[in-house]
C-alpha positions as a Markdown table, in Angstrom:
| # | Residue | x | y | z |
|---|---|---|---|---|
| 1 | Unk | 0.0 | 0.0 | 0.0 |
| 2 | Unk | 2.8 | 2.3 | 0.6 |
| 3 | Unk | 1.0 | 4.3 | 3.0 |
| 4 | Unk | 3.5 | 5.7 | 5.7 |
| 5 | Unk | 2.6 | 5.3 | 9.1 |
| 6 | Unk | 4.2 | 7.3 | 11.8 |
| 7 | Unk | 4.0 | 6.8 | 15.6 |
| 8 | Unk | 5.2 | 9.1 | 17.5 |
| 9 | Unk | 4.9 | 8.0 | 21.3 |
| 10 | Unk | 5.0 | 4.0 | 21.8 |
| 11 | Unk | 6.8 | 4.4 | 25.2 |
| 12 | Unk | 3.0 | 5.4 | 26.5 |
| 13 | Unk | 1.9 | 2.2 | 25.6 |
| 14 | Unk | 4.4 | -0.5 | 26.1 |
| 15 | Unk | 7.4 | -2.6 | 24.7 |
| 16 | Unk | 5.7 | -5.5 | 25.4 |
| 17 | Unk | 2.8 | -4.9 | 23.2 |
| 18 | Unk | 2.9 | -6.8 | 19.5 |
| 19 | Unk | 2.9 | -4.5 | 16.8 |
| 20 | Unk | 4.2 | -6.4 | 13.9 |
| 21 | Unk | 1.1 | -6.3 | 12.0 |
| 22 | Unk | 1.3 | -2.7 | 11.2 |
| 23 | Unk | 4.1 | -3.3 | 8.8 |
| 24 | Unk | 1.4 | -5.0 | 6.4 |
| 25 | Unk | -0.6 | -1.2 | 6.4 |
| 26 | Unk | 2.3 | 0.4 | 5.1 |
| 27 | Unk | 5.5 | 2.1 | 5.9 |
| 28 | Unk | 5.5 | 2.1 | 9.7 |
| 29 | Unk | 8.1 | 4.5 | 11.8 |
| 30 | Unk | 7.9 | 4.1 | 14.6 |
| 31 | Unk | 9.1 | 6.7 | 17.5 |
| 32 | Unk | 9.0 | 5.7 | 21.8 |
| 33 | Unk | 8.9 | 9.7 | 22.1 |
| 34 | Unk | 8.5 | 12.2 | 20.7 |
| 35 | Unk | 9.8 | 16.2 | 21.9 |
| 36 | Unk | 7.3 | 18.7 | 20.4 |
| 37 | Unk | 9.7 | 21.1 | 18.3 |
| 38 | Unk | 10.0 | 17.1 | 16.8 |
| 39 | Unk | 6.6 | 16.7 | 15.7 |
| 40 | Unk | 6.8 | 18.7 | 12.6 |
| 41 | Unk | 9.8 | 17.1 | 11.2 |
| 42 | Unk | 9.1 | 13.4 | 12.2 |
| 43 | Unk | 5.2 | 13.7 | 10.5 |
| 44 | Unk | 5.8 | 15.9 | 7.2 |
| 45 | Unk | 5.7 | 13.0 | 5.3 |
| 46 | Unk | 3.1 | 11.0 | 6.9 |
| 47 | Unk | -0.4 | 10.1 | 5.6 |
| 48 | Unk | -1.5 | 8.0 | 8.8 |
| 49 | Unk | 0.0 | 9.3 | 12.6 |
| 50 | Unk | -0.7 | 7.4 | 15.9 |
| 51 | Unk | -0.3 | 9.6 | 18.9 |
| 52 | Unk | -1.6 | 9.4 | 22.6 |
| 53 | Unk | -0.8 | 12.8 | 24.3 |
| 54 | Unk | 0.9 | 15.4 | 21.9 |
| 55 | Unk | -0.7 | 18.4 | 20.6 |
| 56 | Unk | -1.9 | 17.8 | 17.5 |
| 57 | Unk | -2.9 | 21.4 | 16.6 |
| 58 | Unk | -2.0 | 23.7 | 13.7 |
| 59 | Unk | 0.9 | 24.7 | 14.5 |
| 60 | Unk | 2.5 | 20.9 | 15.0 |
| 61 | Unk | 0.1 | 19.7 | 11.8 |
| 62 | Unk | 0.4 | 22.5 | 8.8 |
| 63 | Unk | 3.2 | 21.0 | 7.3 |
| 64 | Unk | 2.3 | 17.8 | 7.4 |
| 65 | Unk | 0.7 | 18.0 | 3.7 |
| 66 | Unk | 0.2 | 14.3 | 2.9 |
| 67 | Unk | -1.6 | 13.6 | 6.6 |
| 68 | Unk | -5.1 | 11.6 | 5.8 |
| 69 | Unk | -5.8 | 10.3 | 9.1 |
| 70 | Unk | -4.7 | 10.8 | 13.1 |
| 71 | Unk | -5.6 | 7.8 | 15.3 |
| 72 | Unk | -5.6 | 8.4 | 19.0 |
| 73 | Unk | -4.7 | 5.3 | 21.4 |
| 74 | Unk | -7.1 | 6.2 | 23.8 |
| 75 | Unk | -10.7 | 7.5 | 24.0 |
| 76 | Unk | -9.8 | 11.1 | 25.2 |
| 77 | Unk | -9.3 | 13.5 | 22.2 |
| 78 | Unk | -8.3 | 16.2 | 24.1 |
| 79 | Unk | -5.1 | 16.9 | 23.0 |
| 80 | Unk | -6.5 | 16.7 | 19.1 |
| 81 | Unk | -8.2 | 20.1 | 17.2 |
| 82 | Unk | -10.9 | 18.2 | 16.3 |
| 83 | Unk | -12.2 | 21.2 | 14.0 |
| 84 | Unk | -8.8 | 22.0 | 12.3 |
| 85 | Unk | -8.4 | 18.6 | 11.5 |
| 86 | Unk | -12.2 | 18.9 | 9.9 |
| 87 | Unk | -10.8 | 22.1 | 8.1 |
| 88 | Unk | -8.2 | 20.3 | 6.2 |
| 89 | Unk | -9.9 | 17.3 | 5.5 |
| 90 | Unk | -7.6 | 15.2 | 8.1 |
| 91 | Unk | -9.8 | 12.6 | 9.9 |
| 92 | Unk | -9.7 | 11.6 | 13.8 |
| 93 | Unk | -10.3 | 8.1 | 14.7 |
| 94 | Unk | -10.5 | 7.0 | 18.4 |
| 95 | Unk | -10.5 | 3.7 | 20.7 |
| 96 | Unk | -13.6 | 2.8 | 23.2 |
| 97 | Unk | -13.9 | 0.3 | 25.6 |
| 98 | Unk | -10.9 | -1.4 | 25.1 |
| 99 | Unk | -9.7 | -1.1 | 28.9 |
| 100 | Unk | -13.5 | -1.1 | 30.7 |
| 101 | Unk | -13.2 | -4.5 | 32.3 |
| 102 | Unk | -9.3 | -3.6 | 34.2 |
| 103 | Unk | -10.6 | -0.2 | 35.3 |
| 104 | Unk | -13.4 | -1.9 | 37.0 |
| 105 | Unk | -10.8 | -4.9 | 38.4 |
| 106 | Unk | -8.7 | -1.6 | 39.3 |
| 107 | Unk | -11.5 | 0.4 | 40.8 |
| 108 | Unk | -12.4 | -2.4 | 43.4 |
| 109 | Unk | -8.9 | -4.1 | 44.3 |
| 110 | Unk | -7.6 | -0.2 | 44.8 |
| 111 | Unk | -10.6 | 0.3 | 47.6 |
| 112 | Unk | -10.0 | -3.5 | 49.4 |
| 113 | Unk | -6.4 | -2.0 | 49.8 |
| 114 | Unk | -7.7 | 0.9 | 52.1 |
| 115 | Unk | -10.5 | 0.0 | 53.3 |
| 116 | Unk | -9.5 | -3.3 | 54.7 |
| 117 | Unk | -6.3 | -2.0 | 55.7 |
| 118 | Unk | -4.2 | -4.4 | 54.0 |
| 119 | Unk | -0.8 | -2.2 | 53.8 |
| 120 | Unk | -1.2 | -2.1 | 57.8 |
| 121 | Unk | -1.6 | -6.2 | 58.1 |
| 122 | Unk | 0.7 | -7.3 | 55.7 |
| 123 | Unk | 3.6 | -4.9 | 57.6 |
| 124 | Unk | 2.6 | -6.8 | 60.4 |
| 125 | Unk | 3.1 | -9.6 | 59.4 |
| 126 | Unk | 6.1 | -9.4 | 57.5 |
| 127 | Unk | 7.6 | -6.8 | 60.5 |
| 128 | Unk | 7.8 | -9.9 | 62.5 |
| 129 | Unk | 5.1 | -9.2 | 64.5 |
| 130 | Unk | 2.4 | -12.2 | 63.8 |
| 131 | Unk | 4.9 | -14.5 | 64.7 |
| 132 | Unk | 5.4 | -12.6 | 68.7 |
| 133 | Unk | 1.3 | -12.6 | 68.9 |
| 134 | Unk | -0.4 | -14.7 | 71.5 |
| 135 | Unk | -3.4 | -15.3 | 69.7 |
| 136 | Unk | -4.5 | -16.5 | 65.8 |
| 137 | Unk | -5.5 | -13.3 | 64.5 |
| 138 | Unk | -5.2 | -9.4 | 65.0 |
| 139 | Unk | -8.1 | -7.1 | 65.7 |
| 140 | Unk | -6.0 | -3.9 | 66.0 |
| 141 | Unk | -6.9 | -1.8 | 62.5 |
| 142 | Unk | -10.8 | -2.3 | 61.9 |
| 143 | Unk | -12.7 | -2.7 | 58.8 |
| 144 | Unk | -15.9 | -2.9 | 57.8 |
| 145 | Unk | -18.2 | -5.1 | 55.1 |
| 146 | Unk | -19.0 | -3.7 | 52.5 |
| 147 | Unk | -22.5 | -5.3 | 52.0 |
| 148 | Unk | -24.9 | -3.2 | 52.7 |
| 149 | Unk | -23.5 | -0.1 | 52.1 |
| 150 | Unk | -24.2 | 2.5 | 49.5 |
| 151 | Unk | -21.8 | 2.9 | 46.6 |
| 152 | Unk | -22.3 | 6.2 | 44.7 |
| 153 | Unk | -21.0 | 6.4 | 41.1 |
| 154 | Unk | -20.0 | 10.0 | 39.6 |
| 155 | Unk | -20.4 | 9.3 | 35.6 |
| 156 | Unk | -22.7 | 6.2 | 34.6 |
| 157 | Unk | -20.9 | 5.5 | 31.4 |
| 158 | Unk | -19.6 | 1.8 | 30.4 |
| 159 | Unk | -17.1 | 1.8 | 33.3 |
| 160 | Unk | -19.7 | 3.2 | 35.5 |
| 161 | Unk | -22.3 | 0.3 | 35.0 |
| 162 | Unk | -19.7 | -2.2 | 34.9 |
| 163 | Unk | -18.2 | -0.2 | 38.8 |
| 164 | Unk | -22.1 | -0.6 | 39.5 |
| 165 | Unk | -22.5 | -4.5 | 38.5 |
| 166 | Unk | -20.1 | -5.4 | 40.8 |
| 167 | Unk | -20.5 | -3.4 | 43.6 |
| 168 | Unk | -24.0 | -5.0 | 43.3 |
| 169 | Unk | -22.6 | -8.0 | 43.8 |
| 170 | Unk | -21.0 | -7.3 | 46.8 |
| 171 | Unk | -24.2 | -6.6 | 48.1 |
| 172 | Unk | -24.3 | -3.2 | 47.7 |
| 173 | Unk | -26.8 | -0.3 | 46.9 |
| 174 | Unk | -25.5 | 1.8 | 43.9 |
| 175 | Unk | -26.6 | 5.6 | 43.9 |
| 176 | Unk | -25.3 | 7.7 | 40.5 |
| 177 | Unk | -25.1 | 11.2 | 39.7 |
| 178 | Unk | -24.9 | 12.1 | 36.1 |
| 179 | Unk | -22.7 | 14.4 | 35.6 |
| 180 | Unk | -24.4 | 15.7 | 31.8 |
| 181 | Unk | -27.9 | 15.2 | 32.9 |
| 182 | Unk | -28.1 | 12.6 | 30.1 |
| 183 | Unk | -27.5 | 10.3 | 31.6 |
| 184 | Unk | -30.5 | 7.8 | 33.0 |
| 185 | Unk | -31.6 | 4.2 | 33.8 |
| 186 | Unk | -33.9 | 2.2 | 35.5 |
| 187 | Unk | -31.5 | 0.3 | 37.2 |
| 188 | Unk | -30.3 | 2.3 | 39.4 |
| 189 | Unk | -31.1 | 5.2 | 41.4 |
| 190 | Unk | -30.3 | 8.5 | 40.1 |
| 191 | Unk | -29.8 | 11.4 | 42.8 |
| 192 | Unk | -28.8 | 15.1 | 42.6 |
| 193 | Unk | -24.7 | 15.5 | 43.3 |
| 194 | Unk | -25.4 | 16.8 | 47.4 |
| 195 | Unk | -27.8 | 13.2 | 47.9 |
| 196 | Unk | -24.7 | 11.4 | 46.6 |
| 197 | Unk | -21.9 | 13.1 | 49.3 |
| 198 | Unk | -24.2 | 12.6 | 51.3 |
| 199 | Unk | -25.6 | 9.4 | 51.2 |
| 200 | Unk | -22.4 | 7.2 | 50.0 |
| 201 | Unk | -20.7 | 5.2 | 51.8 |
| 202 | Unk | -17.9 | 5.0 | 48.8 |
| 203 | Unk | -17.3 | 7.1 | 45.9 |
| 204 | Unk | -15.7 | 6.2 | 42.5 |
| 205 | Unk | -15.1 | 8.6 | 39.8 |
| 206 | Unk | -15.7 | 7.7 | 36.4 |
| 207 | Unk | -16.4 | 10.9 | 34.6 |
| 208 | Unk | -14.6 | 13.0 | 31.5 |
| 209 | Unk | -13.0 | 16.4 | 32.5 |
| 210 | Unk | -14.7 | 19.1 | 31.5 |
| 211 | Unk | -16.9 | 22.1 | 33.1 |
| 212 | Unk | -19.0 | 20.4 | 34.8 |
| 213 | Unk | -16.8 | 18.4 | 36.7 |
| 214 | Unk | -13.5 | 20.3 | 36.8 |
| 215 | Unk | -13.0 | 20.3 | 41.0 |
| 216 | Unk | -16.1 | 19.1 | 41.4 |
| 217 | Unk | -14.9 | 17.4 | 44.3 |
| 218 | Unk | -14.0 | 20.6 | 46.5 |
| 219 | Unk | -13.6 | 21.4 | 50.0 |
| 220 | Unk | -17.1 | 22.6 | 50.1 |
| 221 | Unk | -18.1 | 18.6 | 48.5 |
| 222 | Unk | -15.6 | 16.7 | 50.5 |
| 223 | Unk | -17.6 | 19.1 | 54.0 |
| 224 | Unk | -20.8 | 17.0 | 52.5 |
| 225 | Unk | -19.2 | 13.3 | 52.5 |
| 226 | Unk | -19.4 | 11.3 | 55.7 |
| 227 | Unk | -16.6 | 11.1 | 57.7 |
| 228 | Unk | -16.7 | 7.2 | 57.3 |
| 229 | Unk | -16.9 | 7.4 | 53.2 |
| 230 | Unk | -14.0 | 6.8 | 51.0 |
| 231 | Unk | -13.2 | 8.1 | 47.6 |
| 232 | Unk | -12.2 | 6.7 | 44.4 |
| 233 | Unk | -11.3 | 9.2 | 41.7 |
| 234 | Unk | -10.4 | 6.9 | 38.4 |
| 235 | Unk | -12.1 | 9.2 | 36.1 |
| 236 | Unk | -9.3 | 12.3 | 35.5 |
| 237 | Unk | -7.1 | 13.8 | 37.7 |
| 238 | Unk | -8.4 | 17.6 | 38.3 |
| 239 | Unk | -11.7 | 16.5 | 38.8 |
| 240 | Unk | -10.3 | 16.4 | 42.3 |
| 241 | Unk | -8.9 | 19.3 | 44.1 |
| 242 | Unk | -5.9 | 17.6 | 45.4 |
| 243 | Unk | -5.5 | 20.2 | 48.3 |
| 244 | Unk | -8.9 | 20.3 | 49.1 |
| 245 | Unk | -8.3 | 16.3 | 49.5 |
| 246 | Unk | -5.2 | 16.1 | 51.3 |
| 247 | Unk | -6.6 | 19.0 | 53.9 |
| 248 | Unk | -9.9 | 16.1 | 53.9 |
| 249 | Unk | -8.1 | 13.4 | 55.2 |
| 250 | Unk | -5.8 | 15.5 | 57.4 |
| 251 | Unk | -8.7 | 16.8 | 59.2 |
| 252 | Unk | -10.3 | 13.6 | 59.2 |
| 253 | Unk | -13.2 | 14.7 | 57.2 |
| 254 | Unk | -13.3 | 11.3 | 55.0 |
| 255 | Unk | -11.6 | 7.7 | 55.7 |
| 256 | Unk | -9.6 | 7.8 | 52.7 |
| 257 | Unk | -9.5 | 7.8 | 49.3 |
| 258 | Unk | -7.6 | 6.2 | 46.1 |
| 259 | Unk | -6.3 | 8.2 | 42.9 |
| 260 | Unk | -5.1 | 6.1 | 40.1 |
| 261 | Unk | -5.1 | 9.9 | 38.2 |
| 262 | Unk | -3.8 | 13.1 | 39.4 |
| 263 | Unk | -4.0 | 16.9 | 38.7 |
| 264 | Unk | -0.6 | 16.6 | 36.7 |
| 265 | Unk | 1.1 | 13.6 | 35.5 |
| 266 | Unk | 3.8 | 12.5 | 35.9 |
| 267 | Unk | 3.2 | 13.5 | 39.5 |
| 268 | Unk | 5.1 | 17.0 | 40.5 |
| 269 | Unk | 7.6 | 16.8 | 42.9 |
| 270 | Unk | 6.1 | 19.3 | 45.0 |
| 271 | Unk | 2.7 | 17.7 | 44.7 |
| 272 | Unk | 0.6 | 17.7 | 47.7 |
| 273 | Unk | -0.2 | 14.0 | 47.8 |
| 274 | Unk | 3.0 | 13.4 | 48.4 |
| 275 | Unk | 2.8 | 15.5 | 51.9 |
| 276 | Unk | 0.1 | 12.5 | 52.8 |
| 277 | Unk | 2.2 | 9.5 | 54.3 |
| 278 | Unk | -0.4 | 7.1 | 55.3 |
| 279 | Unk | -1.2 | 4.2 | 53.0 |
| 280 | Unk | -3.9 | 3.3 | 54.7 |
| 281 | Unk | -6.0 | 6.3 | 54.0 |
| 282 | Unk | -4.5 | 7.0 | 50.3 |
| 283 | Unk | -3.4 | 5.0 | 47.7 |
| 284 | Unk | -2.2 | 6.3 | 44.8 |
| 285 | Unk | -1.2 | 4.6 | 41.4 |
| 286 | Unk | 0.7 | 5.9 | 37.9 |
| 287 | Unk | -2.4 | 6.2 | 35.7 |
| 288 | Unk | -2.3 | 2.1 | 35.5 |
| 289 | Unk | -6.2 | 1.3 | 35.8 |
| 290 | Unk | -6.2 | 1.3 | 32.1 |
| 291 | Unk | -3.2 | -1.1 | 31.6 |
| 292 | Unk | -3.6 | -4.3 | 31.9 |
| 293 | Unk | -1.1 | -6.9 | 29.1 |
| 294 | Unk | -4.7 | -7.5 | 27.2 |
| 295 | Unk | -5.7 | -3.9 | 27.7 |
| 296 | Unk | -2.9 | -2.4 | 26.0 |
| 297 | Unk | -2.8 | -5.5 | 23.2 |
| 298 | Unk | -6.2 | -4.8 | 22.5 |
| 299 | Unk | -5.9 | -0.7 | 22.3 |
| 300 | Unk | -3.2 | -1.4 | 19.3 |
| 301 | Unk | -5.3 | -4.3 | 17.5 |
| 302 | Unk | -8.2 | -1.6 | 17.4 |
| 303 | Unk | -5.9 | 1.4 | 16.1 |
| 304 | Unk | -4.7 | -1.6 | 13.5 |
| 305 | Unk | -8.5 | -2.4 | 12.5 |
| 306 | Unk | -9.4 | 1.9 | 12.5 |
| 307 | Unk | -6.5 | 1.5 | 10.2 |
| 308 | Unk | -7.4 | -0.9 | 8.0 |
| 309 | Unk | -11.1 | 0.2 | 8.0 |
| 310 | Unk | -9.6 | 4.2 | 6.6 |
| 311 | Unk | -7.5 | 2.6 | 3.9 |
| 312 | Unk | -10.5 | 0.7 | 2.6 |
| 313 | Unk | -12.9 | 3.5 | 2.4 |
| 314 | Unk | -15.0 | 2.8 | 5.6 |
| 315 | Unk | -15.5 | 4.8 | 8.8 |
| 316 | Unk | -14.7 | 3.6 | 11.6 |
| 317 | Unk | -14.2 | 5.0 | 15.4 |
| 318 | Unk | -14.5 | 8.1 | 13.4 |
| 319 | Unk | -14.5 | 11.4 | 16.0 |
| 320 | Unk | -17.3 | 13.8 | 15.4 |
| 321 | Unk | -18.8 | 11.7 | 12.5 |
């Protein structure tokens, strides 16, 4: 076909990942990184570029005559101008779903970890500590069931009904808020944003940033939580004011919380999480929720088959139509 194929940041999704196929599309380049006075050079030539974070604006795509189609590795197309792009004719494919079912397995084994304390146990265990007890067990750090308690989920997408299957299963009841308004179903119950601080017990995250839930969770929110609920935020980072947080837990306001996505990433040095010691009241993970071996295999084969569907005519994962 002789189509040339450049991608310019394959660090972001893996060594591990096989992506020997795409040599059958074309001409394939392939970059782990790419610096952004690089972007212009490295895609002038290109008909076909895979990216995951870089600008892809005017000023890193005028030169880039030949370019047909961008294909983002992830569902976010933030970092594209999707109306440039339509001004020049360039089209924007996208990947969905491809990481639901680990961001659920994520979601749940990041809240066992705090709320049934198990950085506390295992340390005493492995502190030598089990072995000088007098007794089988260890009552010291408490926890709680979690049937019968009332999960409330902020974004009632995909990953949202597959957060509220399971916590279902675990006996609980699932409240939602949606943060659109769109958003609505039978099965579940559907409350305004103060019934859900208010009312869960546990709170996971599983919105898109934008106005509406930019800080949504605030001091003012995080004031409206119970002082027994814990918070999940695996949605995007500055949905959560990370200060309002940290000051939260500090105070005692909430039980914990878990972040597998932060305000700025990779994490600042200066970053106020980091001024939050406990592991037993905050977890934090390196935006991994989505990144499962199968996950990440799966995100390529579908960037391979937007591919394949572009270079035979037929839309597919097309952005905006």
């Amino acid at each position: 076909m002789n189509k040339k194929i450049v991608a310019l940041e394959l660090k972001n999704i893996g060594a591990d990942v096989d992506l020997s196929h795409f040599g059958g599309l074309g001409e394939f380049e392939q970059y782990p990184t790419t610096p952004l006075d690089k972007i212009p050079e490295r895609i002038k030539d290109a008909e076909i570029v895979i990216v995951n974070k870089l600008p892809m604006q005017e000023e890193t795509l005028k030169d880039a005559g030949n370019l047909k189609l961008l294909c983002e590795t992830a569902t976010g197309t933030d970092n594209i101008d999707i109306p440039y792009c339509k001004s020049r004719g360039i089209t924007v494919c996208n990947v969905k779903g491809y990481s639901t079912a680990n961001v659920v397995q994520h979601t749940f084994a990041s809240f066992f970890y705090i709320y049934e304390k198990l950085r506390h146990y295992d340390d005493y265990v492995k502190l030598g500590k089990y072995a000088e007890s007098d007794i089988f067990t260890y009552f010291e750090n408490k926890f709680h069931e979690l049937a019968g308690k009332t999960w409330g989920i902020v974004g009632l997408g995909e990953i949202g009904r597959g957060v509220a299957r399971v916590a279902s299963a675990f006996g609980c009841k699932v409240i939602y808020y949606s943060t659109s308004g769109r958003n609505d179903t039978k099965d579940y119950e559907r409350v305004d944003f103060d019934a859900l601080l208010s009312r869960s017990d546990v709170i996971s995250i599983h919105a898109p940033l934008n106005d509406n839930t930019r800080y949504l969770f605030s001091q003012t929110a995080f004031e409206k939580m119970k002082p027994t609920a814990y918070l999940l935020n695996m949605g995007r980072g500055p949905i959560v004011d990370e200060k309002a947080l940290v000051s939260a837990l500090n105070e005692n306001r909430i039980a914990g919380a878990a972040l597998d996505v932060i305000e700025k990433e990779p994490m600042a040095k200066d970053s106020v999480l980091l001024t939050f010691k406990d592991s037993d009241r905050l977890l934090v993970t390196p935006h991994i929720a989505w990144a499962s071996v199968e996950a990440r295999q799966r995100l390529m084969d579908e960037v391979y088959s937007n591919i394949e569907a572009f270079l035979k005519g037929e839309k597919r994962n097309v952005v905006g139509g």
